[in-house]
C-alpha positions as CSV (number, residue, x, y, z in Angstrom):
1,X,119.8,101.8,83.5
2,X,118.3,105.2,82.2
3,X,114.6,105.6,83.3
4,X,113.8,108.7,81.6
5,X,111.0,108.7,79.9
6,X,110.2,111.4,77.2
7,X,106.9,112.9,78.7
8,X,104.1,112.2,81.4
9,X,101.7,111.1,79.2
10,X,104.2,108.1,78.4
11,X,105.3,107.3,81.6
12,X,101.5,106.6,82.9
13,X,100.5,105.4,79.1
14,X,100.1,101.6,81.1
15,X,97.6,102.9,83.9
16,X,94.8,101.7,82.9
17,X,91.1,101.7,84.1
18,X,90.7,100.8,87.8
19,X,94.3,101.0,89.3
20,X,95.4,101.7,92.5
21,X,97.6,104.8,92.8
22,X,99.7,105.6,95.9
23,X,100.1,109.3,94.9
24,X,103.2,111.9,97.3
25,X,102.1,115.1,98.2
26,X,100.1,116.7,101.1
27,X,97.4,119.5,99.7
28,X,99.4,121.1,97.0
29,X,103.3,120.7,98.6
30,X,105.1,118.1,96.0
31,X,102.1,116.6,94.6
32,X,102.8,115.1,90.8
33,X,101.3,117.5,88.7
34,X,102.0,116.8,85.6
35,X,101.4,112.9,86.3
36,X,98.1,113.6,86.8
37,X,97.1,115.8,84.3
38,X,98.7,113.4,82.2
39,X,95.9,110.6,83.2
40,X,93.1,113.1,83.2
41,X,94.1,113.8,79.2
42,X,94.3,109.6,79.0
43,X,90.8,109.1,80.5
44,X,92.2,107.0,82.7
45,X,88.4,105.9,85.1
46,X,87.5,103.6,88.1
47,X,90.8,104.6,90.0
48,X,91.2,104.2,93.6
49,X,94.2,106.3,95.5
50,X,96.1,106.6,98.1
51,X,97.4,109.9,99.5
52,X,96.9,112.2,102.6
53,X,93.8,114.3,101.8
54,X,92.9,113.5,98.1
55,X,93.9,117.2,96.6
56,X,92.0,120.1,97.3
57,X,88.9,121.3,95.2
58,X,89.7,121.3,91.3
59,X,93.5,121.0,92.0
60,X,96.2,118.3,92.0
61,X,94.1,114.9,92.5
62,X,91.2,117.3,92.7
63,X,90.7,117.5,88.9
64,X,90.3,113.6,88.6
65,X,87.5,113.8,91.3
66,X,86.0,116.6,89.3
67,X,86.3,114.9,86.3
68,X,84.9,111.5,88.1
69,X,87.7,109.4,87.5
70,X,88.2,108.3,91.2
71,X,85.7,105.4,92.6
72,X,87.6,105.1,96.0
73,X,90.1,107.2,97.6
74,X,92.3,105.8,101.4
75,X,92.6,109.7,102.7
76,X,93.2,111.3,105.6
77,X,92.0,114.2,105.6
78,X,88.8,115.8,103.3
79,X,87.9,118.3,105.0
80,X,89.6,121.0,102.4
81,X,88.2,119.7,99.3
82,X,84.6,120.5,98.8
83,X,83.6,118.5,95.7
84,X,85.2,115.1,97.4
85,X,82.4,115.6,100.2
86,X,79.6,115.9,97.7
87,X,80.9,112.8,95.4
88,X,81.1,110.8,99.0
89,X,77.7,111.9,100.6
90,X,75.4,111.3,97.2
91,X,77.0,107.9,96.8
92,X,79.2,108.9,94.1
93,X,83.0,107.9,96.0
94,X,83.8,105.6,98.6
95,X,86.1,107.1,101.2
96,X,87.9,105.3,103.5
97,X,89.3,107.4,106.1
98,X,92.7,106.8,108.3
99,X,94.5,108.6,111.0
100,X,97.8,110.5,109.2
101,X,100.3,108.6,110.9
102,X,98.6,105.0,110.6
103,X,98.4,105.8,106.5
104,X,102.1,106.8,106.5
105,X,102.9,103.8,108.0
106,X,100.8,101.4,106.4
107,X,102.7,102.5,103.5
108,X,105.4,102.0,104.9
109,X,105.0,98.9,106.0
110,X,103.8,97.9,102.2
111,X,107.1,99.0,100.7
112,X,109.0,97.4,103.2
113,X,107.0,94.0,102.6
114,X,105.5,93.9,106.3
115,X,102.2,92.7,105.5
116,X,100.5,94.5,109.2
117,X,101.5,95.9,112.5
118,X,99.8,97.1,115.8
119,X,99.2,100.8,116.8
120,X,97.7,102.2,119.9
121,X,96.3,104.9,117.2
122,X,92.4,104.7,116.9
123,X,92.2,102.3,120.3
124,X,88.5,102.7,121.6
125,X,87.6,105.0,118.7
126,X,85.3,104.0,115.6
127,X,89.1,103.5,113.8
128,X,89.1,100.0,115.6
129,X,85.5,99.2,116.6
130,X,84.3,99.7,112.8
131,X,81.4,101.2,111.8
132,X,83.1,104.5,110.0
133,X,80.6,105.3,107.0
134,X,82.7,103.8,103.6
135,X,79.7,104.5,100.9
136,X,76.7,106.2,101.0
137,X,73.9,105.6,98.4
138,X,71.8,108.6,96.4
139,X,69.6,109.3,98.9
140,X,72.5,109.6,101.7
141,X,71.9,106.2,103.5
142,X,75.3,104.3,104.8
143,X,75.4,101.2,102.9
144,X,78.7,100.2,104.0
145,X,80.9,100.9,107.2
146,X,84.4,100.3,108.1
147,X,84.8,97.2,109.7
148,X,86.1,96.1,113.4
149,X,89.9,95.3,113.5
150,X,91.3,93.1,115.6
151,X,93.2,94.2,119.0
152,X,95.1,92.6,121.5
153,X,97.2,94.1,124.6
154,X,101.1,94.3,124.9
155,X,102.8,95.2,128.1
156,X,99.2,96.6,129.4
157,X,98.6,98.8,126.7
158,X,96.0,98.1,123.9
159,X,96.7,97.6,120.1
160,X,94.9,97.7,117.0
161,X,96.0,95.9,113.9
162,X,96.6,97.6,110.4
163,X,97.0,96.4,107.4
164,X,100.0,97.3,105.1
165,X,98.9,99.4,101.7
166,X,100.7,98.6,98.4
167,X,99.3,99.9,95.3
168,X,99.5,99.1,91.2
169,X,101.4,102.6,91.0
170,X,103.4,105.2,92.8
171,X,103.0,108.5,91.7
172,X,105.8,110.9,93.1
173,X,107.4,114.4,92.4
174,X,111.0,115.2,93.6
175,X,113.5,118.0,92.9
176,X,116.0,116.7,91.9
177,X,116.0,113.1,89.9
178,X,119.2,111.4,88.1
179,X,118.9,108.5,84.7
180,X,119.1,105.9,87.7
181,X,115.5,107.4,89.6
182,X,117.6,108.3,92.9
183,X,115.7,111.6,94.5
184,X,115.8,114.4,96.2
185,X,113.0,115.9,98.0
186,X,112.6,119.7,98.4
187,X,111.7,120.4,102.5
188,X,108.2,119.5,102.9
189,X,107.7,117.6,100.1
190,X,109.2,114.9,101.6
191,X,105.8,114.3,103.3
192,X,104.4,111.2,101.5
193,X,106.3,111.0,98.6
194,X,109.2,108.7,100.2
195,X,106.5,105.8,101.2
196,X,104.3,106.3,98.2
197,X,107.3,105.7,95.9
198,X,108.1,102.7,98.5
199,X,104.7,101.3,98.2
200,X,104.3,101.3,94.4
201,X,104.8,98.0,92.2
202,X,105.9,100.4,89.4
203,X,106.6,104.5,90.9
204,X,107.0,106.9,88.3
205,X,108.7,110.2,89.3
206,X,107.7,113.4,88.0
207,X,111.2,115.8,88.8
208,X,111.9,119.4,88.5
209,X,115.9,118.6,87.8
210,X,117.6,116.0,85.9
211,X,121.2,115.2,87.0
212,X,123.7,112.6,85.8
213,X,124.4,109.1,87.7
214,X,126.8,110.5,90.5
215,X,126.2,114.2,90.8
216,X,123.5,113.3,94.3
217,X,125.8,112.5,96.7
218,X,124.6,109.0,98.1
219,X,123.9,110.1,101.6
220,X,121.3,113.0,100.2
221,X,119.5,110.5,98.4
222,X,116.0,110.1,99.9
223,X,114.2,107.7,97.4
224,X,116.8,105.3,96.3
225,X,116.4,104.2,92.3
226,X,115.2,100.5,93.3
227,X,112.4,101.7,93.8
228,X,112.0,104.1,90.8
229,X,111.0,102.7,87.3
230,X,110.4,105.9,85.0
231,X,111.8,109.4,85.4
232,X,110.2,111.9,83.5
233,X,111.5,116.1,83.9
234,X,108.5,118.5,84.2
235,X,111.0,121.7,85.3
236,X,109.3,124.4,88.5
237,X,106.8,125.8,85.8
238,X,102.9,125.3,87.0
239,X,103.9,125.0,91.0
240,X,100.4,126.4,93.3
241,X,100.2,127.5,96.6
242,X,97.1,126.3,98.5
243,X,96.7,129.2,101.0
244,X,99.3,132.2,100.4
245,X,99.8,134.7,103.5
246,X,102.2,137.4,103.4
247,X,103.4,140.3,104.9
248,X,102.0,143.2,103.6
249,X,103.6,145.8,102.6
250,X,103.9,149.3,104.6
251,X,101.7,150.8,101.7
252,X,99.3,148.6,101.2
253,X,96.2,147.2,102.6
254,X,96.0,144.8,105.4
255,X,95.2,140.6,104.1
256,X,92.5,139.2,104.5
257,X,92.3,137.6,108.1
258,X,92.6,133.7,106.8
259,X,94.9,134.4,104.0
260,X,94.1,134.3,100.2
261,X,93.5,130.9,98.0
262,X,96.5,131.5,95.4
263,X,96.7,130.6,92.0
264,X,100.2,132.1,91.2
265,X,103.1,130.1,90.6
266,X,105.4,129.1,93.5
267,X,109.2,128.4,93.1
């Protein structure tokens, strides 16, 4: 079956208003782009996502928060995106935060159709007792925390329970893609695109490279095609680096000490 689809503004033309995305990518390394440009152009409001830190600033999933198109985000980290904080603190976004590893798995576990599972991750911390600040209102009063989960002890250890995370739509990007949706990830961008793509109901894959049926061998696939509805090519054009650092050269000046935000392309 061929999955391409012409362009990203058709493959997310059936997101509509108030759908949970699981979206790949951690800061700017093999987030979709294109997909989500593609929804920012549609309108496309009321969204809640899934991903490891939400973008960063006005970039990636950034420009939907800027734009306010995001009503709840399940993050792990928001440290690195300054606009996120304000939306959260005034009221604006609901946040609901989860340790790196326990989101990767609860995706996971949701593509894999294992509805929860017990993690000694968060044990004694406000992860399992509750009471982690979800929404704030204007005036920057909690008016909704995190509640307790449920623990229990195995071999003399203690547990907490977490619940699997499924979402309307997986949003990924992969190097390589063939007609069927097998993919290739690039190094580090195999971060949260594998799971996200796992956990979506329909997971539409933005690639750099289209191949023909046969040309990935099948024990370089990462993301098998059964879980891949639409394809759509977006080539390396438009790639960011979050932080560059380099080496300078013997002429030049010495980098700044934490490195320089880049906006240059990256292939």
């Amino acid at each position: 079956m061929d999955k391409v689809v012409a362009s990203a503004r058709e493959a997310v033309s059936d997101v509509g208003d108030g759908a949970v995305l699981a979206v790949g990518g951690f800061g700017l390394c093999g987030v979709p782009i294109a997909l989500i440009d593609a929804l920012l152009e549609r309108g496309t409001s009321g969204l809640t996502t899934i991903s490891n830190n939400c973008g960063v600033d006005d970039q990636a999933l950034g420009v939907l928060l800027y734009a306010g198109r995001i009503r709840r985000t399940i993050s792990s980290f928001v440290g690195g995106n300054k606009e996120l904080a304000r939306l959260y603190l005034s009221g604006e976004l609901e946040v609901e935060l989860t340790p790196q590893g326990t989101l990767a798995e609860r995706l996971r576990a949701g593509g894999a159709g294992i509805p929860a599972f017990f993690t000694p991750t968060g044990v004694g911390t406000m992860v399992a007792d509750g009471g982690i600040p979800v929404r704030y209102d204007a005036d920057g009063n909690v008016v909704e925390t995190s509640a307790p989960k449920e623990t229990r002890v195995f071999g003399g250890q203690e547990y907490v329970l977490e619940t699997a995370l499924t979402a309307d739509f997986g949003l990924v990007r992969a190097a390589v893609g063939d007609r069927h949706g097998n993919l290739v990830f690039h190094e580090s961008a195999m971060n949260f695109n594998p799971l996200a793509g796992m956990a979506g109901r329909v997971t539409i894959a933005e690639v750099e490279e289209l191949v023909e049926p046969g040309e990935i061998r099948p024990e370089h696939v990462h993301l098998p095609g059964v879980f891949v509805d639409r394809v759509v090519v977006v080539g390396t054009e438009g790639k960011k680096i979050e932080r560059r650092t380099t080496r300078p050269r013997a002429s030049a000046a010495p980098p700044a000490a934490g490195g320089e935000e880049a906006t240059e392309e990256n292939r």
